[in-house]
N, C-alpha and C positions, 0 to 999 in steps of 0.2 A: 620483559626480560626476566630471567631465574631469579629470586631474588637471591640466590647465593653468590651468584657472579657479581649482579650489582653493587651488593655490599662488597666483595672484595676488593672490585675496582676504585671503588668510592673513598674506602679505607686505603687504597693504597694511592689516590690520589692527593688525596689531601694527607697525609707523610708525606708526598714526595713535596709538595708544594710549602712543607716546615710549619703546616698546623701541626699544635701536639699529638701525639700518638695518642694518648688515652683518649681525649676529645675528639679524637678521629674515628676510634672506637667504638666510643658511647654513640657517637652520631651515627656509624655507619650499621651498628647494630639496632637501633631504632629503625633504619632505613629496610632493611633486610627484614622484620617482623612485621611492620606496617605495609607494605610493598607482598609480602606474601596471605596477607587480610590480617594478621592476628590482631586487635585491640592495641593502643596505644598502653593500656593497664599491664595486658597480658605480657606484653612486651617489655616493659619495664621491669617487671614480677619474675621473668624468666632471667633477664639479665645481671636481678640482684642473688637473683639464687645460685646462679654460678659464678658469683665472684669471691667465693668462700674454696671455691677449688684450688685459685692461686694464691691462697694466705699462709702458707705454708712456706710456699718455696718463698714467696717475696720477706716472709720473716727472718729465712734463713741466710737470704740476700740481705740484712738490714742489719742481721748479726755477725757475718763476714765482713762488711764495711766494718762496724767500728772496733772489730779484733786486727781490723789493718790498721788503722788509726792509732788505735794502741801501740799497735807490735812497731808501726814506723817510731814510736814516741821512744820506745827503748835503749833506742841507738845500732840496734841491729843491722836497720839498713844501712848505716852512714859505717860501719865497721867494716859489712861485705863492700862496700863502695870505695873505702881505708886502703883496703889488701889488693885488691883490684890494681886499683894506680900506685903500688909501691912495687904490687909484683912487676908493672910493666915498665916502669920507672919515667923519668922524667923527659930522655932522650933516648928513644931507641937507637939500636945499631943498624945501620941500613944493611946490614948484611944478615941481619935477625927479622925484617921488616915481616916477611910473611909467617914466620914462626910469632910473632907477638900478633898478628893482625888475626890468626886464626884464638889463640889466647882469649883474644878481646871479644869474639864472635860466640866462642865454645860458652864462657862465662857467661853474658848477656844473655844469651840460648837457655844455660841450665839457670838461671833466676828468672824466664819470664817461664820455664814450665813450674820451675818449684812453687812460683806465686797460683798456681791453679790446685795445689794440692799439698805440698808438707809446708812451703809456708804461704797457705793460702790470703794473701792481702790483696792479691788480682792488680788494677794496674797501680795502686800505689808506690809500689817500688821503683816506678821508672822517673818521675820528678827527682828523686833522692838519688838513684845510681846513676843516671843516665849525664848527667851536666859534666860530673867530675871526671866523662870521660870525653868531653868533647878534644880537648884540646891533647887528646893523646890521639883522637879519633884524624885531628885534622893534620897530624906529624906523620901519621902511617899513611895519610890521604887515601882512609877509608869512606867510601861511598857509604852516604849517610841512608841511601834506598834502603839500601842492602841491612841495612842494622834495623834500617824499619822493617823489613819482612822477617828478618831473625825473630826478633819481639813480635808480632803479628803470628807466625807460628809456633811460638812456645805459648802463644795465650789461647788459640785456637786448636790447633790440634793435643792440646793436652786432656780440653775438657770434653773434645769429640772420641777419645779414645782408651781416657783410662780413669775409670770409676772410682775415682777418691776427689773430695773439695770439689770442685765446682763440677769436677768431670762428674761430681755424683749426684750433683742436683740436676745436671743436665740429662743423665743416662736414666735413671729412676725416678726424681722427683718432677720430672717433664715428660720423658720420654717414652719412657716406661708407664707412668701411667696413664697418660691419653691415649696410647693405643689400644692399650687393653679397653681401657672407656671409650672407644668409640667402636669397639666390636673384635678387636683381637684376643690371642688364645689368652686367657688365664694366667695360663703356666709359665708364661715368660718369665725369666728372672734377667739382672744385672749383665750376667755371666754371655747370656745369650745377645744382648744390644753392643755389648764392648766386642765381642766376634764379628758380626754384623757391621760395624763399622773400620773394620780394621782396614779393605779394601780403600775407603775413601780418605784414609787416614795416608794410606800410600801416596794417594794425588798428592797431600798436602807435603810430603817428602821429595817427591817428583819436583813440585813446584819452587821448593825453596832450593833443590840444588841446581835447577837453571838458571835462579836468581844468584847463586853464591856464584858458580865457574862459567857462565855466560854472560847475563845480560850486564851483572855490577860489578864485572872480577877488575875493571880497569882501576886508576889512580882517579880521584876527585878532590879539586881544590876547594878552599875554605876560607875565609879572612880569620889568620892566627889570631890579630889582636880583637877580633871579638870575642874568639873561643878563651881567650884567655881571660876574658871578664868575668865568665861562669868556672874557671880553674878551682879546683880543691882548696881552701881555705883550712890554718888548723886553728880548728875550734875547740883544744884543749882533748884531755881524757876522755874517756867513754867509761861510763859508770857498769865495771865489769857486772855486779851484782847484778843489775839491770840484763845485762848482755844475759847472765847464767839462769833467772829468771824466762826472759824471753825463750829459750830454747826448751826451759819446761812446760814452757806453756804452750808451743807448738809442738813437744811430744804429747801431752797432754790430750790436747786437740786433735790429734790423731789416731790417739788411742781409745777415745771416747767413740768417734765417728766410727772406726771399724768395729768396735764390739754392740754398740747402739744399730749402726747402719742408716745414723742421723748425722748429719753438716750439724743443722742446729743447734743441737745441745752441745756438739764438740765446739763450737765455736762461741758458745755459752759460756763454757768451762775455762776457756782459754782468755774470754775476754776478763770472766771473775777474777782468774790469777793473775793477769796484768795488771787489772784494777786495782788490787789489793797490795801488787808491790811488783809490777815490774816498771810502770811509766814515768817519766819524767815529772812531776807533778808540778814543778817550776815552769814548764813548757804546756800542760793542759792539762786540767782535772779528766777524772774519771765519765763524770759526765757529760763533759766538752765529748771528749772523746766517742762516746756513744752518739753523741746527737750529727758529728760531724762525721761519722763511720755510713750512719742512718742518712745521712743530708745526699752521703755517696752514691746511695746505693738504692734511693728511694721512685727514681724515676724506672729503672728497670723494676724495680717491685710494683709499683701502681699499674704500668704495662703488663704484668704478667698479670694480675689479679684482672685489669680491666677484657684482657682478651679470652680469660676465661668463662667471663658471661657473653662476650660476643659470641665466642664458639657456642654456648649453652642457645644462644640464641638463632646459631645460622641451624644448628639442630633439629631447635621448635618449628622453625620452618617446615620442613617437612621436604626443602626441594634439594636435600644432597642427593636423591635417589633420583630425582629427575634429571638432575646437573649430569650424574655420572650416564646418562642413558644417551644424553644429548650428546657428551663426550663420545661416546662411543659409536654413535652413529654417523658423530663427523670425523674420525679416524678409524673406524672398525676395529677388526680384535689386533691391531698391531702393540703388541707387549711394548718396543723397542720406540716408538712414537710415543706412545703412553709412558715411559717413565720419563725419556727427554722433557715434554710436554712439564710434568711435574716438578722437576727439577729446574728446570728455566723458569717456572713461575715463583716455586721457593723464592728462588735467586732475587727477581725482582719484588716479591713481598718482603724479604727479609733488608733487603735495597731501602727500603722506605720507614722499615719499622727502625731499621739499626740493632736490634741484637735478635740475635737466634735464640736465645732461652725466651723471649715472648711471641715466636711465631709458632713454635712448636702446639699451642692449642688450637689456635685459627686452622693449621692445614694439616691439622691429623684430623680432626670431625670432616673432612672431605676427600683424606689422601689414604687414611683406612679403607673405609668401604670404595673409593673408587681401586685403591689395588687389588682388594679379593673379590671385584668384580673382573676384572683383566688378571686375574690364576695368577697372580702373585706369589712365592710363597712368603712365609711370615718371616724369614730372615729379609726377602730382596723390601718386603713392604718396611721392616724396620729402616734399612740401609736409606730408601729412599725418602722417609720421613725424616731421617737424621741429617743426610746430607742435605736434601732441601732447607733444612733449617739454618743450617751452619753455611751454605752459598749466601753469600751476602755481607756476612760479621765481615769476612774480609774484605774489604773494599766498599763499606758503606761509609761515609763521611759522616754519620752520625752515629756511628760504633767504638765502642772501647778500646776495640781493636786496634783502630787507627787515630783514635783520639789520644789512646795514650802515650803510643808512639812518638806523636807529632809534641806533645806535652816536655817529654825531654829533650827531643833530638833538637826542636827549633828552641831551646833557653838561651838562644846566643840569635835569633832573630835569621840566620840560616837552611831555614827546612820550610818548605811549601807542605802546607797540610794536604791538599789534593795534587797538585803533582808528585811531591814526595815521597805520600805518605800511600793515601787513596787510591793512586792509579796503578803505581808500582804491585799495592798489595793483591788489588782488583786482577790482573795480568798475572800474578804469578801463583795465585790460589783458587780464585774461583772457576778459572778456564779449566785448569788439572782435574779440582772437585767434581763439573760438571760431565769430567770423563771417567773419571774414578766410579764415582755411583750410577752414574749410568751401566757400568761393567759391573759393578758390585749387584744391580738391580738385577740386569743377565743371569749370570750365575752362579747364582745363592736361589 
């Protein structure tokens, strides 16, 4: 057997089966080097030398964690969570009921995009805002699906479509450059992956408004008196200075990033000026703070670092050129077989791994050179490595996506993590996605 197929399979066997993802890694890339003759040494040697590829982005994943940590410590989040349930107040008017239900959706929507980019803390915010709105959620007898795919697309398609905070570690410090590294043009910038993706960025628009006026638009009930155990609490002031702080330090961090064209250092900057005086210091030191930012965020960074020596290693192989030859012999020149093929296997490697920022090196060292062998051009080959990556985040049970979701919306012990959360998001993002870039792969 190729040992590139082997190894994929292997690795995505043992994901799906809930071995760790890195340890699925390291094994399946030992599997893949040994399996194609190289030396147990050589293999080892090739796989520590590309693990220096992902220390970058997993750095900058480790400094976004604990400027969330912080930035939650400020009171920020519990303020925008304040305004939220005052504006919508305690008893709607049932003759207001859809005019506050949209309220509630619009809101939720513009904090799970802002968490991907001006205030980049990713899913932190949804423990903090998500609870105090249960019990407004179960008076409008909103469908709780439905607020998990709102959340699920503002975390998702932010960072697939617009090149700031995470959208920029994903588009440049992922995306951008393993294709270039594995044989595409040079010349690509930013500019070029965020066009590129706009077609599949559609699906994901496509998809949430079947979910908002079809599948969830009905009434669903709730047990009031559980939601009402997780209700709003006043826990006194919010330390404005704190509040006026916190928004310097997310201009700050903003400002940094686009004139650098670094997350890292913007998220550097922003955690120093929290540190120095925007956090709570009664609720967690500076340090706390860092180590539990890094505590967050360190499973996606060790994945991303480990599967860049896997890829380094399915490379040394020598059998991606064969894999694509065999491809092609068992479905011929058909373009439109060939990107489906791609994309359905994204889906399910990203399925096993749980996030799409660490699939992105595994299947561009095989989704490069097998597109510009099938006359791809270099937008449909970006599109197709982008989407491939991003099918999965939604609706994998071990994704952020859907874990963070399920994190607020069940605080009251009412939301199923995989029916609620997982199946819903699965149905109404990945199915569009895999129509979306399939068309985007067409024509571009």
């Amino acid at each position: 057997m190729n040992a590139v197929i082997l190894a994929v399979t292997l690795m995505l066997g043992l994901s799906l089966i809930r071995v760790n993802v890195v340890i699925a890694l390291i094994i399946s890339a030992l599997v893949a080097g040994l399996s194609s003759g190289m030396s147990v040494a050589d293999t080892i040697s090739t796989f520590n030398a590309g693990l220096g590829g992902g220390a970058e982005v997993a750095l900058a994943y480790a400094l976004l964690g604990a400027f969330a940590v912080a930035l939650a410590h400020t009171g920020i989040t519990e303020l925008l969570s304040r305004k939220i349930v005052a504006r919508l107040g305690g008893d709607p008017d049932s003759s207001a009921v859809g005019h506050v239900k949209v309220l509630v959706l619009v809101a939720i929507l513009a904090m799970a995009v802002m968490s991907q980019n001006l205030i980049p803390v990713h899913i932190a915010f949804i423990p903090i805002l998500i609870p105090p709105l249960l019990h407004v959620m179960e008076q409008l007898k909103l469908d709780r699906r439905l607020v998990a795919c709102v959340i699920t697309f503002g975390l998702v398609t932010t960072y697939m479509a617009v090149p700031l905070g995470f959208g920029l570690i994903y588009q440049e410090g992922l995306l951008l450059s393993n294709l270039v590294s594995n044989g595409l043009s040079g010349d690509l910038t930013v500019a070029d992956v965020a066009i590129s993706m706009i077609i599949p960025a559609l699906g994901m628009i496509a998809g949430l408004l079947i979910a908002i006026f079809f599948s969830y638009n009905k009434p669903r009930h709730y047990d009031a008196a559980k939601t009402l155990e997780v209700a709003p609490q006043n826990n006194g002031e919010l330390n404005k200075r704190r509040i006026i702080v916190a928004f310097a330090a997310i201009g700050l961090t903003l400002a940094v990033q686009l004139l650098t064209g670094s997350m890292l250092f913007g998220a550097l900057i922003g955690f120093v000026v929290l540190s120095l005086a925007g956090i709570d210091r009664s609720e967690i030191t500076a340090q706390d703070a860092f180590t539990r930012g890094v505590h967050m965020m360190a499973t996606i960074g060790f994945i991303m670092i480990s599967a860049k020596g896997f890829a380094d290693v399915v490379k040394a192989t020598g059998e991606v050129p064969m894999l694509i030859d065999s491809i092609k012999a068992f479905i011929g020149d058909s373009k439109a077989l060939a990107a489906m093929l791609m994309l359905v296997v994204g889906l399910i490697i990203t399925l096993g791994i749980g996030s799409s920022f660490s699939t992105i090196p595994i299947i561009a060292t095989i989704y490069v050179p097998l597109g510009l062998a099938f006359g791809f051009s270099t937008m449909a080959i970006i599109a197709l490595v982008g989407t491939a990556a991003a099918l999965g985040d939604a609706g994998s049970p071990a994704s952020d996506s859907t874990l963070g979701p399920t994190s607020g919306l069940n605080a009251d012990g009412q939301h199923d993590h995989i029916r609620d959360s997982v199946i819903p998001t699965f149905i109404h993002f990945n199915l569009p996605l895999l129509v979306s870039g399939w068309v985007a792969a067409m024509i571009l």
